[in-house]
Biopython code that builds the backbone (N, CA, C, O; Angstrom):
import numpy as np
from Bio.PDB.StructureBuilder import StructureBuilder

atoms = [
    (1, "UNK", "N", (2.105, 11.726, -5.877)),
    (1, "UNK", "CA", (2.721, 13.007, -6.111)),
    (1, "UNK", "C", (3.818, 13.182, -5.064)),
    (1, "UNK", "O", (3.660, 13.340, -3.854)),
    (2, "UNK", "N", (4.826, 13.132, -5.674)),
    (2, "UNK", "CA", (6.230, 13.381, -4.819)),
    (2, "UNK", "C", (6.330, 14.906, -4.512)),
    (2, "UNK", "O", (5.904, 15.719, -5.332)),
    (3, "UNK", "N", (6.862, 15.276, -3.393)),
    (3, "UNK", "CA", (7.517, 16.867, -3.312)),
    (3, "UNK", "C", (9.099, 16.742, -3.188)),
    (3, "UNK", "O", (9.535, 15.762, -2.585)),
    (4, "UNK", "N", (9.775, 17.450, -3.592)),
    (4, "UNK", "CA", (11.105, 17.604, -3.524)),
    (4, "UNK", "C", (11.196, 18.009, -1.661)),
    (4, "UNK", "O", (10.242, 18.205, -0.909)),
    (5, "UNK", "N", (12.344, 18.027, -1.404)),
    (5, "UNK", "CA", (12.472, 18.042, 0.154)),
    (5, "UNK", "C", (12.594, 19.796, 0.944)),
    (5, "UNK", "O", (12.343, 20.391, 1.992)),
    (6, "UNK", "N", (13.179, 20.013, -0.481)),
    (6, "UNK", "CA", (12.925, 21.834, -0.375)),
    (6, "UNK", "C", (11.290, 21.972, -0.289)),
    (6, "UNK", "O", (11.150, 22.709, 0.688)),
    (7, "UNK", "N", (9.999, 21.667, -0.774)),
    (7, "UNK", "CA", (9.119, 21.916, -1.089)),
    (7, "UNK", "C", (8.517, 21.802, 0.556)),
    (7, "UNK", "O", (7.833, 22.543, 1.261)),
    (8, "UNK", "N", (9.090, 20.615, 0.721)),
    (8, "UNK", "CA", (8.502, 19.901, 2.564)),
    (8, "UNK", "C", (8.707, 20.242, 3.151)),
    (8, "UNK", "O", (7.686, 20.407, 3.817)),
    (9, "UNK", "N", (9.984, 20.867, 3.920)),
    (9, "UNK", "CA", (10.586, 21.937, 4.654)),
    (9, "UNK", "C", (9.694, 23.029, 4.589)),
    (9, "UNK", "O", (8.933, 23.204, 5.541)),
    (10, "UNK", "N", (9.649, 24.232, 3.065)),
    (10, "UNK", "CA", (9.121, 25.028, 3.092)),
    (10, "UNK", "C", (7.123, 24.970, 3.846)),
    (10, "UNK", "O", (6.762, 25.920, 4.541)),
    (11, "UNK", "N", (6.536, 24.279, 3.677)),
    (11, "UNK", "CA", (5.014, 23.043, 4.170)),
    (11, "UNK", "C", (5.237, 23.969, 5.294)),
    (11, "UNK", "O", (4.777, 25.041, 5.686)),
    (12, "UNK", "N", (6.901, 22.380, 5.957)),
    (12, "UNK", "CA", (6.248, 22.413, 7.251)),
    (12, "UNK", "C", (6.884, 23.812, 8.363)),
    (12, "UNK", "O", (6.571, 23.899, 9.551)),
    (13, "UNK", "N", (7.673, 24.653, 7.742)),
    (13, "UNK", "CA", (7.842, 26.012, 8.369)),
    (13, "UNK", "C", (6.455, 26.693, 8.147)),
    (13, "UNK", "O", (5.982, 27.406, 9.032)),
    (14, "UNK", "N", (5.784, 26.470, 6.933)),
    (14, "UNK", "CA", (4.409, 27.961, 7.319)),
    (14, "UNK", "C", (3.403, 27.017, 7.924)),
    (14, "UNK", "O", (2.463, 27.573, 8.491)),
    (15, "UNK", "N", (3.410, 25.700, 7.917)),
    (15, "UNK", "CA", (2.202, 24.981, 8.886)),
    (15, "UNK", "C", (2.881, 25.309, 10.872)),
    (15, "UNK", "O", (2.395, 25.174, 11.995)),
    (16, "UNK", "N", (3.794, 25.630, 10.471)),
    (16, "UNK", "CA", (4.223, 26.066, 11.969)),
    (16, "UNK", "C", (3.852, 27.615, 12.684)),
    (16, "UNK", "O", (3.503, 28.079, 13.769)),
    (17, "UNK", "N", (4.246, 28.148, 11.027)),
    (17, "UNK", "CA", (4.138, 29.640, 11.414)),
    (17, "UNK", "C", (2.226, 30.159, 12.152)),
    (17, "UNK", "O", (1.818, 30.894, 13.052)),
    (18, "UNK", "N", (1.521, 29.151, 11.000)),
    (18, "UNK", "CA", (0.242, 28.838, 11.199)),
    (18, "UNK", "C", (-0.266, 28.310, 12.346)),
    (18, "UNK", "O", (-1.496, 28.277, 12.317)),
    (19, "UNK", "N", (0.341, 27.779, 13.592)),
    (19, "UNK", "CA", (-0.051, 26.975, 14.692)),
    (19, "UNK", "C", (-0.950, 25.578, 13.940)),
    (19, "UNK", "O", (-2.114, 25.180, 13.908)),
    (20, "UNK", "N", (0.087, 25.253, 13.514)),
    (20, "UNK", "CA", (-0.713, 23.656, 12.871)),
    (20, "UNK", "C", (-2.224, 23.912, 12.316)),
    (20, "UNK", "O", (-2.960, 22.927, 12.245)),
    (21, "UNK", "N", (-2.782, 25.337, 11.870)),
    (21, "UNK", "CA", (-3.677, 24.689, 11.071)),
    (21, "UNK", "C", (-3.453, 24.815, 9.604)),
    (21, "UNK", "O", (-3.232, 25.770, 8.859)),
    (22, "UNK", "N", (-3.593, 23.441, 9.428)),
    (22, "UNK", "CA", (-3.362, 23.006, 7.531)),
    (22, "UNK", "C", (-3.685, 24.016, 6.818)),
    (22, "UNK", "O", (-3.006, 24.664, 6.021)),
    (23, "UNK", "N", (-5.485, 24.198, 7.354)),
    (23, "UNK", "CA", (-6.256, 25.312, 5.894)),
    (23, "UNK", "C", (-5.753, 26.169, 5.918)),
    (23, "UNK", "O", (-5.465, 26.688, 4.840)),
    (24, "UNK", "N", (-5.426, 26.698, 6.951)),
    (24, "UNK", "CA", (-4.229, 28.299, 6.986)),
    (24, "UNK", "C", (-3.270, 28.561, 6.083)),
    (24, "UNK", "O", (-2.950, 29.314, 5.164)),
    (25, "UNK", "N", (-2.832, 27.310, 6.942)),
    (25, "UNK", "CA", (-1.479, 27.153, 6.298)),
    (25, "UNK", "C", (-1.120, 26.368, 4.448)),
    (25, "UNK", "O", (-0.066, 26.263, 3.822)),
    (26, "UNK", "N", (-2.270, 26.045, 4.172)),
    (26, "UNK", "CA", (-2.019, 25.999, 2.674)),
    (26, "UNK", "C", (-2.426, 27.414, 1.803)),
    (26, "UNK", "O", (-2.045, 27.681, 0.663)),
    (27, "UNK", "N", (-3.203, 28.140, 2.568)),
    (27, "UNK", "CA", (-3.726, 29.325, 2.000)),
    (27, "UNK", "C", (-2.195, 30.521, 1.917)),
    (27, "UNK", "O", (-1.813, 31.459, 1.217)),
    (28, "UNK", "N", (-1.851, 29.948, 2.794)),
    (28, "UNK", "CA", (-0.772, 31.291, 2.872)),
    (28, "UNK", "C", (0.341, 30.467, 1.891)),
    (28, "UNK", "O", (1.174, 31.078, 1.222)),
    (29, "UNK", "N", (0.217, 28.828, 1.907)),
    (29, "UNK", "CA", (1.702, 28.358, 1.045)),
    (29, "UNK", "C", (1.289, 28.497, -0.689)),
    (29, "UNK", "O", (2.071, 28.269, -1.612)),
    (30, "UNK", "N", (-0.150, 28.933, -0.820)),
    (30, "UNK", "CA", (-0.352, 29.105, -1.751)),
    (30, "UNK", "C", (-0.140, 30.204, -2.655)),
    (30, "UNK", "O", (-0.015, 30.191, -3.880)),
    (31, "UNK", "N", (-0.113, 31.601, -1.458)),
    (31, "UNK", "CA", (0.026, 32.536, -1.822)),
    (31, "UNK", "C", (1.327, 33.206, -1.633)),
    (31, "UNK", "O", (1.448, 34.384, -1.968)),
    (32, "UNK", "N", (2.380, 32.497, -1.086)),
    (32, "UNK", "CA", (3.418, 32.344, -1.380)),
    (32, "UNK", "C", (4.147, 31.671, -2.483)),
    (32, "UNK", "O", (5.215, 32.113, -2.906)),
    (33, "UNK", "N", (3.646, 30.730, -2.895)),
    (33, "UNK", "CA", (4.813, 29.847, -3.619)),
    (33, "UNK", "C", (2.838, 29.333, -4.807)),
    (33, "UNK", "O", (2.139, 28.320, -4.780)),
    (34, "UNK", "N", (2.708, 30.701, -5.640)),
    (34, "UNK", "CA", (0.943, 30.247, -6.768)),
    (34, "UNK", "C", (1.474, 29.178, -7.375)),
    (34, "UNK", "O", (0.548, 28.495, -7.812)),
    (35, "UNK", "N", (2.836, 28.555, -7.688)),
    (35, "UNK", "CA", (2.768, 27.335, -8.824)),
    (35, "UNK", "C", (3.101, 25.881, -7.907)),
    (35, "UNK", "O", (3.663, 24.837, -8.240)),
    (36, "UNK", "N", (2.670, 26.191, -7.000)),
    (36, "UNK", "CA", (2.889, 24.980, -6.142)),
    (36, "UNK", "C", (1.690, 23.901, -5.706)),
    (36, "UNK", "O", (0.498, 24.001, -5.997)),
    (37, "UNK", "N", (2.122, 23.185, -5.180)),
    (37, "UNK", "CA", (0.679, 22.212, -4.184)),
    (37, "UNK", "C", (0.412, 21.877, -3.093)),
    (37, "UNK", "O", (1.230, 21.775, -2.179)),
    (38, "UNK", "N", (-0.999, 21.611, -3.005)),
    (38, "UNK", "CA", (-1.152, 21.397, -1.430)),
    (38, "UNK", "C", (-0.363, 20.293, -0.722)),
    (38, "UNK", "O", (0.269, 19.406, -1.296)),
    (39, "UNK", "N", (-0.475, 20.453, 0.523)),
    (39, "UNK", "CA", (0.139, 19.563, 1.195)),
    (39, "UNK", "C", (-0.568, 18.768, 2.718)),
    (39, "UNK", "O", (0.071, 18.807, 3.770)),
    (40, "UNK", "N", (-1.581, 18.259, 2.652)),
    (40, "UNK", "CA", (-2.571, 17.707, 3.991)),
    (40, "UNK", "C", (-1.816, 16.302, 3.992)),
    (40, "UNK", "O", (-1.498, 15.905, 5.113)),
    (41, "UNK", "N", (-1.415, 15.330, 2.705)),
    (41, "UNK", "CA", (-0.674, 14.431, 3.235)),
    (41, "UNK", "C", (0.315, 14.529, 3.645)),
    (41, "UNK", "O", (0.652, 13.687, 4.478)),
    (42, "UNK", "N", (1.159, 15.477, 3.311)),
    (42, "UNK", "CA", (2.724, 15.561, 4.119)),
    (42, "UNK", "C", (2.697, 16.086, 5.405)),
    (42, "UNK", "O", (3.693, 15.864, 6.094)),
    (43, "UNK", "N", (1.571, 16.884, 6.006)),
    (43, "UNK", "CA", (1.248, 17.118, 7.460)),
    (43, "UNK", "C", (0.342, 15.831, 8.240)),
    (43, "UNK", "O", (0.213, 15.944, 9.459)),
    (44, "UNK", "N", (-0.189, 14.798, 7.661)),
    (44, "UNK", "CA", (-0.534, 13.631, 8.383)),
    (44, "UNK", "C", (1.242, 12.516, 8.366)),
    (44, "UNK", "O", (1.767, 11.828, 9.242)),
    (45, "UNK", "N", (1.649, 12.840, 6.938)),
    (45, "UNK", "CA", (2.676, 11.589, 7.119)),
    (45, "UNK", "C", (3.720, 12.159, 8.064)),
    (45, "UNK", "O", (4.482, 11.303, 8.514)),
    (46, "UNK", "N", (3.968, 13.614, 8.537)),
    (46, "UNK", "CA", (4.606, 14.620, 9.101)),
    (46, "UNK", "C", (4.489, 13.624, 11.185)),
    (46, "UNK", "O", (5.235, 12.953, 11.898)),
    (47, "UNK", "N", (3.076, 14.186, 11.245)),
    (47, "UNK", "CA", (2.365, 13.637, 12.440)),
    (47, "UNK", "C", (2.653, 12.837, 12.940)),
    (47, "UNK", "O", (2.933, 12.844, 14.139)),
    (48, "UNK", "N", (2.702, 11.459, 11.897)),
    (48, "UNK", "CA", (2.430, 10.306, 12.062)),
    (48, "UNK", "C", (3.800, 9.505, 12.254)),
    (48, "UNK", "O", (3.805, 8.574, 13.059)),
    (49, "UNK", "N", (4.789, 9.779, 11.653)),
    (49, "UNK", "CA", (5.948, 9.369, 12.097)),
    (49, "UNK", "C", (7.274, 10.264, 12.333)),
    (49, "UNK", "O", (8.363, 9.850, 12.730)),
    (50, "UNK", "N", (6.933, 11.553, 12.005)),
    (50, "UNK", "CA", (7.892, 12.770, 12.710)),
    (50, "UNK", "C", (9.005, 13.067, 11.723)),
    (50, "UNK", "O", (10.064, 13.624, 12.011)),
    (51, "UNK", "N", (8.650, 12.641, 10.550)),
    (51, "UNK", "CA", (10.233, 12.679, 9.460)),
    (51, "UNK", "C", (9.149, 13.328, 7.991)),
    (51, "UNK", "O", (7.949, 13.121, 8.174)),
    (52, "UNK", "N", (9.381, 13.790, 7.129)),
    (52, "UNK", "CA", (9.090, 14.510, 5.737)),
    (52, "UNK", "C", (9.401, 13.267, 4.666)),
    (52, "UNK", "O", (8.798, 13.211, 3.595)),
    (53, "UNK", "N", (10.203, 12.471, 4.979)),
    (53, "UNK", "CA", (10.228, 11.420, 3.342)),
    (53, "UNK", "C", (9.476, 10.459, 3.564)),
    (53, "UNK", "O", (8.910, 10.075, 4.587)),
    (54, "UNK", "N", (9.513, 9.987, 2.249)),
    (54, "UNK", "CA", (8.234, 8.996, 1.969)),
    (54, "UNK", "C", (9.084, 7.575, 2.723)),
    (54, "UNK", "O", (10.253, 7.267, 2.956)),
    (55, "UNK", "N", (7.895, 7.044, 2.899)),
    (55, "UNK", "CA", (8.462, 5.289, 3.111)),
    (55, "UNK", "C", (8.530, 4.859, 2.066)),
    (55, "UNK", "O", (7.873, 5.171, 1.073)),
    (56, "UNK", "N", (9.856, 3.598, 2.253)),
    (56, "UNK", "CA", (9.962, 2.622, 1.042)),
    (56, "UNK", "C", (9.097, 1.379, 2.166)),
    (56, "UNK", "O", (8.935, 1.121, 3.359)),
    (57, "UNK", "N", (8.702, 0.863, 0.684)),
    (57, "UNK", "CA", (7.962, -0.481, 0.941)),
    (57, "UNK", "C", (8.682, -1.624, 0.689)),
    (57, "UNK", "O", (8.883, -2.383, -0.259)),
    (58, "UNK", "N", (9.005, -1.507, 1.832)),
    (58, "UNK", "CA", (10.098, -3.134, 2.398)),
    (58, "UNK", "C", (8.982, -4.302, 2.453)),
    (58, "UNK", "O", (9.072, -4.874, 3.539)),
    (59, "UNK", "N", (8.040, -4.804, 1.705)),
    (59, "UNK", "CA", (7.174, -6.126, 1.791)),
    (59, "UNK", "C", (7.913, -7.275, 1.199)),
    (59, "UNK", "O", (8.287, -7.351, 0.028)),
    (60, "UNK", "N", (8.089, -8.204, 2.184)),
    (60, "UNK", "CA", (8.731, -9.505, 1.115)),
    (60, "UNK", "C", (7.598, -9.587, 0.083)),
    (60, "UNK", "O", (6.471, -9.185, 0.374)),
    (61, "UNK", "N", (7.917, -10.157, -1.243)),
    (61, "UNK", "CA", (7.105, -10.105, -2.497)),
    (61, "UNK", "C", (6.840, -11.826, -2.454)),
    (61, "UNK", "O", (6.090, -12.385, -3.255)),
    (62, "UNK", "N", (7.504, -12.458, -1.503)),
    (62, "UNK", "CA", (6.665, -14.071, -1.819)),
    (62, "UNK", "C", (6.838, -14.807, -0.307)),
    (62, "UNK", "O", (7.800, -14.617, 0.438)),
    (63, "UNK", "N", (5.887, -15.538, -0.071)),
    (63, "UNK", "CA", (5.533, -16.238, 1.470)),
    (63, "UNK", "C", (6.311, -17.832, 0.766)),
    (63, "UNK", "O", (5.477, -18.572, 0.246)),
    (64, "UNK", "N", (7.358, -18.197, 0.746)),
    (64, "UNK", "CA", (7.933, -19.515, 0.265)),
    (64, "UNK", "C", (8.745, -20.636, 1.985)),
    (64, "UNK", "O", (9.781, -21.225, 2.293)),
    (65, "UNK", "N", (7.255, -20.272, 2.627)),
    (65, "UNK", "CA", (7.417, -21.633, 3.186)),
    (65, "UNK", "C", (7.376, -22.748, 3.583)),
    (65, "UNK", "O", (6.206, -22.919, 3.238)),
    (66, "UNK", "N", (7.658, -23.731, 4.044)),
    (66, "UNK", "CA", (8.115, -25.061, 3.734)),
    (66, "UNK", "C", (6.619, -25.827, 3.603)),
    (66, "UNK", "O", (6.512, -26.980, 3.185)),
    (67, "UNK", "N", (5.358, -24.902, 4.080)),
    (67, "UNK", "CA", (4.014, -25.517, 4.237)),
    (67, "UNK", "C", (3.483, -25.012, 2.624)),
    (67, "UNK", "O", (2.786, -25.708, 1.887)),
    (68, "UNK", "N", (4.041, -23.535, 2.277)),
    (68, "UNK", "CA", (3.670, -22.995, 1.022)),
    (68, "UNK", "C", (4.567, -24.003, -0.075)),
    (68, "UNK", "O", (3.966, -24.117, -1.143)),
    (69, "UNK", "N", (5.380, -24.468, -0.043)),
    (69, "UNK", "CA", (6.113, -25.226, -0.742)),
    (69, "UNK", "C", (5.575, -26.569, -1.134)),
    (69, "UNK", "O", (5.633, -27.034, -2.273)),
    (70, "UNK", "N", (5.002, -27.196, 0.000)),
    (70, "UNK", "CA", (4.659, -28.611, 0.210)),
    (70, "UNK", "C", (3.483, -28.595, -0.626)),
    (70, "UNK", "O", (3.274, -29.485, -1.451)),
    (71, "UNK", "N", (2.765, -27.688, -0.458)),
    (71, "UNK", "CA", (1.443, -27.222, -0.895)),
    (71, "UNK", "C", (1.137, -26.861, -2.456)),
    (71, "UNK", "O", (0.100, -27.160, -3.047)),
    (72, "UNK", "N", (2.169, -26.207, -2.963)),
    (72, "UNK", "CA", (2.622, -26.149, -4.480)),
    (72, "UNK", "C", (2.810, -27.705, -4.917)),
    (72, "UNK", "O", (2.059, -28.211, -5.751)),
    (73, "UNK", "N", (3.652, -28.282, -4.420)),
    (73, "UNK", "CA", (4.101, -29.377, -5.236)),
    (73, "UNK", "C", (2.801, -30.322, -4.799)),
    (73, "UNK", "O", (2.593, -31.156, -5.680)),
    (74, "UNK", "N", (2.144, -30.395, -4.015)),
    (74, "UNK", "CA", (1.611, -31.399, -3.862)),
    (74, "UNK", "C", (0.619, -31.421, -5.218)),
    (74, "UNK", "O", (0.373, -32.306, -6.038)),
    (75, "UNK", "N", (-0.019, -29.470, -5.008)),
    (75, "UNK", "CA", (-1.034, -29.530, -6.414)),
    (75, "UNK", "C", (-0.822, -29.571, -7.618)),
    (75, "UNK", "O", (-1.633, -29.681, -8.537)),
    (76, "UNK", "N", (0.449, -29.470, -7.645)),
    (76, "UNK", "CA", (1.135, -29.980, -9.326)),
    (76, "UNK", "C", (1.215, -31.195, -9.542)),
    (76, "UNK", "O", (1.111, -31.656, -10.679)),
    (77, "UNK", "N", (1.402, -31.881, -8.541)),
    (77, "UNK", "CA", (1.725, -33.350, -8.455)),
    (77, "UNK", "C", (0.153, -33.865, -8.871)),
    (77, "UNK", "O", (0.008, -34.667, -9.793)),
    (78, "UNK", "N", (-0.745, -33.452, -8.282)),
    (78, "UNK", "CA", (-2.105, -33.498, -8.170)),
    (78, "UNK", "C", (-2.914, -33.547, -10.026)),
    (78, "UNK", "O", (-3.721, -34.333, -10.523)),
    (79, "UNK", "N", (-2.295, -32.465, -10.520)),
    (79, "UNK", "CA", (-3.020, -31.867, -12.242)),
    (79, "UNK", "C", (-1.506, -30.935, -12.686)),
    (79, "UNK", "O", (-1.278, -29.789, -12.297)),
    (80, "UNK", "N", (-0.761, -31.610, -13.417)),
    (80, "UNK", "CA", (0.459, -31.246, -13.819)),
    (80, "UNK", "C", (0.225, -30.249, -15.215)),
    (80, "UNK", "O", (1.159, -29.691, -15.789)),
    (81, "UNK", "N", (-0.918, -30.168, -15.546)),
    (81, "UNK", "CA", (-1.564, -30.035, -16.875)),
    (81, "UNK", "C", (-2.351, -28.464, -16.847)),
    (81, "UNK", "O", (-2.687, -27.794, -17.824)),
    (82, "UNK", "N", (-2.503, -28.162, -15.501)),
    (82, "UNK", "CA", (-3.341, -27.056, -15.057)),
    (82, "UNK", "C", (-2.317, -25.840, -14.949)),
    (82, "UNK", "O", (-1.313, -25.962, -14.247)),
    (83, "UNK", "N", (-2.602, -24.551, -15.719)),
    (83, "UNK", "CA", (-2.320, -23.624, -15.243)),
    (83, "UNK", "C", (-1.969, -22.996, -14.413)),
    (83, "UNK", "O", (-2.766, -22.931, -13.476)),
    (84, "UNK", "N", (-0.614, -22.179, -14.251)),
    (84, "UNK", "CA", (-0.337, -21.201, -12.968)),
    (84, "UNK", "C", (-2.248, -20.462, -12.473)),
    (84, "UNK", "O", (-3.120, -20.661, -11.628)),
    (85, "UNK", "N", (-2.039, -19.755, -13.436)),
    (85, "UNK", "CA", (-2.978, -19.077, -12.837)),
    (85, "UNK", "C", (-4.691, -19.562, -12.461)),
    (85, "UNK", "O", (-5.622, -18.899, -12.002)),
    (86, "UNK", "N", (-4.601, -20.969, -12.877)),
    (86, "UNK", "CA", (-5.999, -21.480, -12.128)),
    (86, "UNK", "C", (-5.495, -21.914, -11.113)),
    (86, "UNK", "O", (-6.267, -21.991, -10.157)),
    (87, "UNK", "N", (-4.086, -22.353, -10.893)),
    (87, "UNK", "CA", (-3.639, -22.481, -9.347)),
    (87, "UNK", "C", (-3.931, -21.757, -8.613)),
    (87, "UNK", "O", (-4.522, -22.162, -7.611)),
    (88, "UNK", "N", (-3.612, -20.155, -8.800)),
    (88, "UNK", "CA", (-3.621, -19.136, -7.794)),
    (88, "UNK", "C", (-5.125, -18.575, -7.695)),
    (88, "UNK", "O", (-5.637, -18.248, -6.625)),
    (89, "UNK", "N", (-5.786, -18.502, -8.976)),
    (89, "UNK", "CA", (-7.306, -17.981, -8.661)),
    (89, "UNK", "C", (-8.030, -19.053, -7.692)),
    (89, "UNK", "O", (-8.451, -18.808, -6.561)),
    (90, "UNK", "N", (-8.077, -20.024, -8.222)),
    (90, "UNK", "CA", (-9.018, -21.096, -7.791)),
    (90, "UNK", "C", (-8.881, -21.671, -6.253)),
    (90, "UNK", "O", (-9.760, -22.227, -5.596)),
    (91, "UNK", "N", (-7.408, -21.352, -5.835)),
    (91, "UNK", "CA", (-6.549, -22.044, -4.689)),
    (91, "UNK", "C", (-7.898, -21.772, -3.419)),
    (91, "UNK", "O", (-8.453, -22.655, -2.765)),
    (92, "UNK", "N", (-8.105, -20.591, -3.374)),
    (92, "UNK", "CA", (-9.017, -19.960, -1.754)),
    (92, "UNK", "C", (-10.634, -20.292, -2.280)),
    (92, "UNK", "O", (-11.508, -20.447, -1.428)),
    (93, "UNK", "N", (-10.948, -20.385, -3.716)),
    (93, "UNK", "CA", (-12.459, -20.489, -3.930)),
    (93, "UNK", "C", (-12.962, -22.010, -3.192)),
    (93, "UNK", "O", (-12.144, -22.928, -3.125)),
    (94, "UNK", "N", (-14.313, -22.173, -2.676)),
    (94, "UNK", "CA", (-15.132, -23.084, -2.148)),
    (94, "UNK", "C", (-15.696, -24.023, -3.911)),
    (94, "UNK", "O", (-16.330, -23.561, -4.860)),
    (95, "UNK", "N", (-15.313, -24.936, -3.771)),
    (95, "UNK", "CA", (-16.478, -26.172, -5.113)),
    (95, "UNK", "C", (-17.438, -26.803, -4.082)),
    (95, "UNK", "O", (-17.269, -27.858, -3.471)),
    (96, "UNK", "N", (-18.660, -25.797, -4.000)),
    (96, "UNK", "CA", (-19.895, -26.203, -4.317)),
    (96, "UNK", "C", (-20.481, -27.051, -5.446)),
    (96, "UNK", "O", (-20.790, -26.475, -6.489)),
    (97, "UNK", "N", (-20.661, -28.367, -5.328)),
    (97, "UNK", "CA", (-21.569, -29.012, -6.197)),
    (97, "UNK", "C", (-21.668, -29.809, -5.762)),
    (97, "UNK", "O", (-20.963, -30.431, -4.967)),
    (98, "UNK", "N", (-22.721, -29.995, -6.262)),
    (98, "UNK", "CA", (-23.689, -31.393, -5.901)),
    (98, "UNK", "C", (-23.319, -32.707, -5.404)),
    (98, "UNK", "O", (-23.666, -33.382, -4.435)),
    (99, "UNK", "N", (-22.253, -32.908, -6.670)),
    (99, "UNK", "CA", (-21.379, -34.346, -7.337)),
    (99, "UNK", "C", (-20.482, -34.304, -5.961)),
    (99, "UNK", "O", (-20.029, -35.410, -5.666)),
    (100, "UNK", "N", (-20.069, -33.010, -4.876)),
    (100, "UNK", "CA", (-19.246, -33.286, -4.292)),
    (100, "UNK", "C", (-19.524, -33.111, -3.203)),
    (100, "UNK", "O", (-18.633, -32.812, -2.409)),
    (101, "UNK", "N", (-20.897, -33.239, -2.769)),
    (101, "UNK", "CA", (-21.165, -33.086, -1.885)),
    (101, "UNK", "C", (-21.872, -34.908, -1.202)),
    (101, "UNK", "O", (-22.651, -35.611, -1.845)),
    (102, "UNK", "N", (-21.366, -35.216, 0.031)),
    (102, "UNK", "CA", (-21.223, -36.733, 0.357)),
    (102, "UNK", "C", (-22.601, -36.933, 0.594)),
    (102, "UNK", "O", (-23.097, -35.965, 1.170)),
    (103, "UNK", "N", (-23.617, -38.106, 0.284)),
    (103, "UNK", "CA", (-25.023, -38.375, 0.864)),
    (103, "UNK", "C", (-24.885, -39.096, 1.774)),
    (103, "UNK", "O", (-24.107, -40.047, 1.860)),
    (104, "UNK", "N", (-26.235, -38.397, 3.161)),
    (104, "UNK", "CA", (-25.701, -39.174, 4.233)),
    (104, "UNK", "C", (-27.126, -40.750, 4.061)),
    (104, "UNK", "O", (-27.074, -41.716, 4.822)),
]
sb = StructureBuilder()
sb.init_structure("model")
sb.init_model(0)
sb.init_chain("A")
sb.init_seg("    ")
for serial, (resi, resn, name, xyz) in enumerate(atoms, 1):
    if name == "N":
        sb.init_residue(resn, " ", resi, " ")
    sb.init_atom(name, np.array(xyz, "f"), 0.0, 1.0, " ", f" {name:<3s}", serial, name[0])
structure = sb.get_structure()
């Protein structure tokens, strides 16, 4: 749930007027502004880094290096025949069995 920046401003003037307490202060933003919503996350995200807008999520979307690379081709090279996605499920699982387990 997004708030417009007018909405956040307005928050964080009556959470002020309130001496920072939230429950107060949503009671009174309620009864100021009845078609509106609460706001306890925009006074933690408020807190927590001192600004009203949301973060963008800057995550690189792929780890492509030269060990992740080597590592792809090797298992294609390996079963050329096998699925993306039994690559990626199967990649971190343990094969327990019997057959592969060495007798001493």
């Amino acid at each position: 749930m997004n708030f417009s920046k007018e909405e956040m401003v307005d928050m964080i003037s009556i959470l002020g007027e309130c001496d920072r307490n939230s429950l107060l202060a949503s009671r009174v933003y309620a009864e100021r502004f009845p078609n509106a919503r609460c706001f306890k996350k925009l006074l933690i995200r408020f807190i927590e880094t001192g600004n009203i807008t949301y973060k963008k999520h800057d995550k690189p979307k792929t780890a492509t290096t030269e060990d992740n690379q080597l590592s792809v081709m090797l298992t294609v090279t390996e079963d050329p025949y096998k699925s993306q996605r039994d690559f990626s499920v199967n990649r971190y699982k343990s094969n327990f069995r019997p057959e592969n387990l060495e007798s001493e």
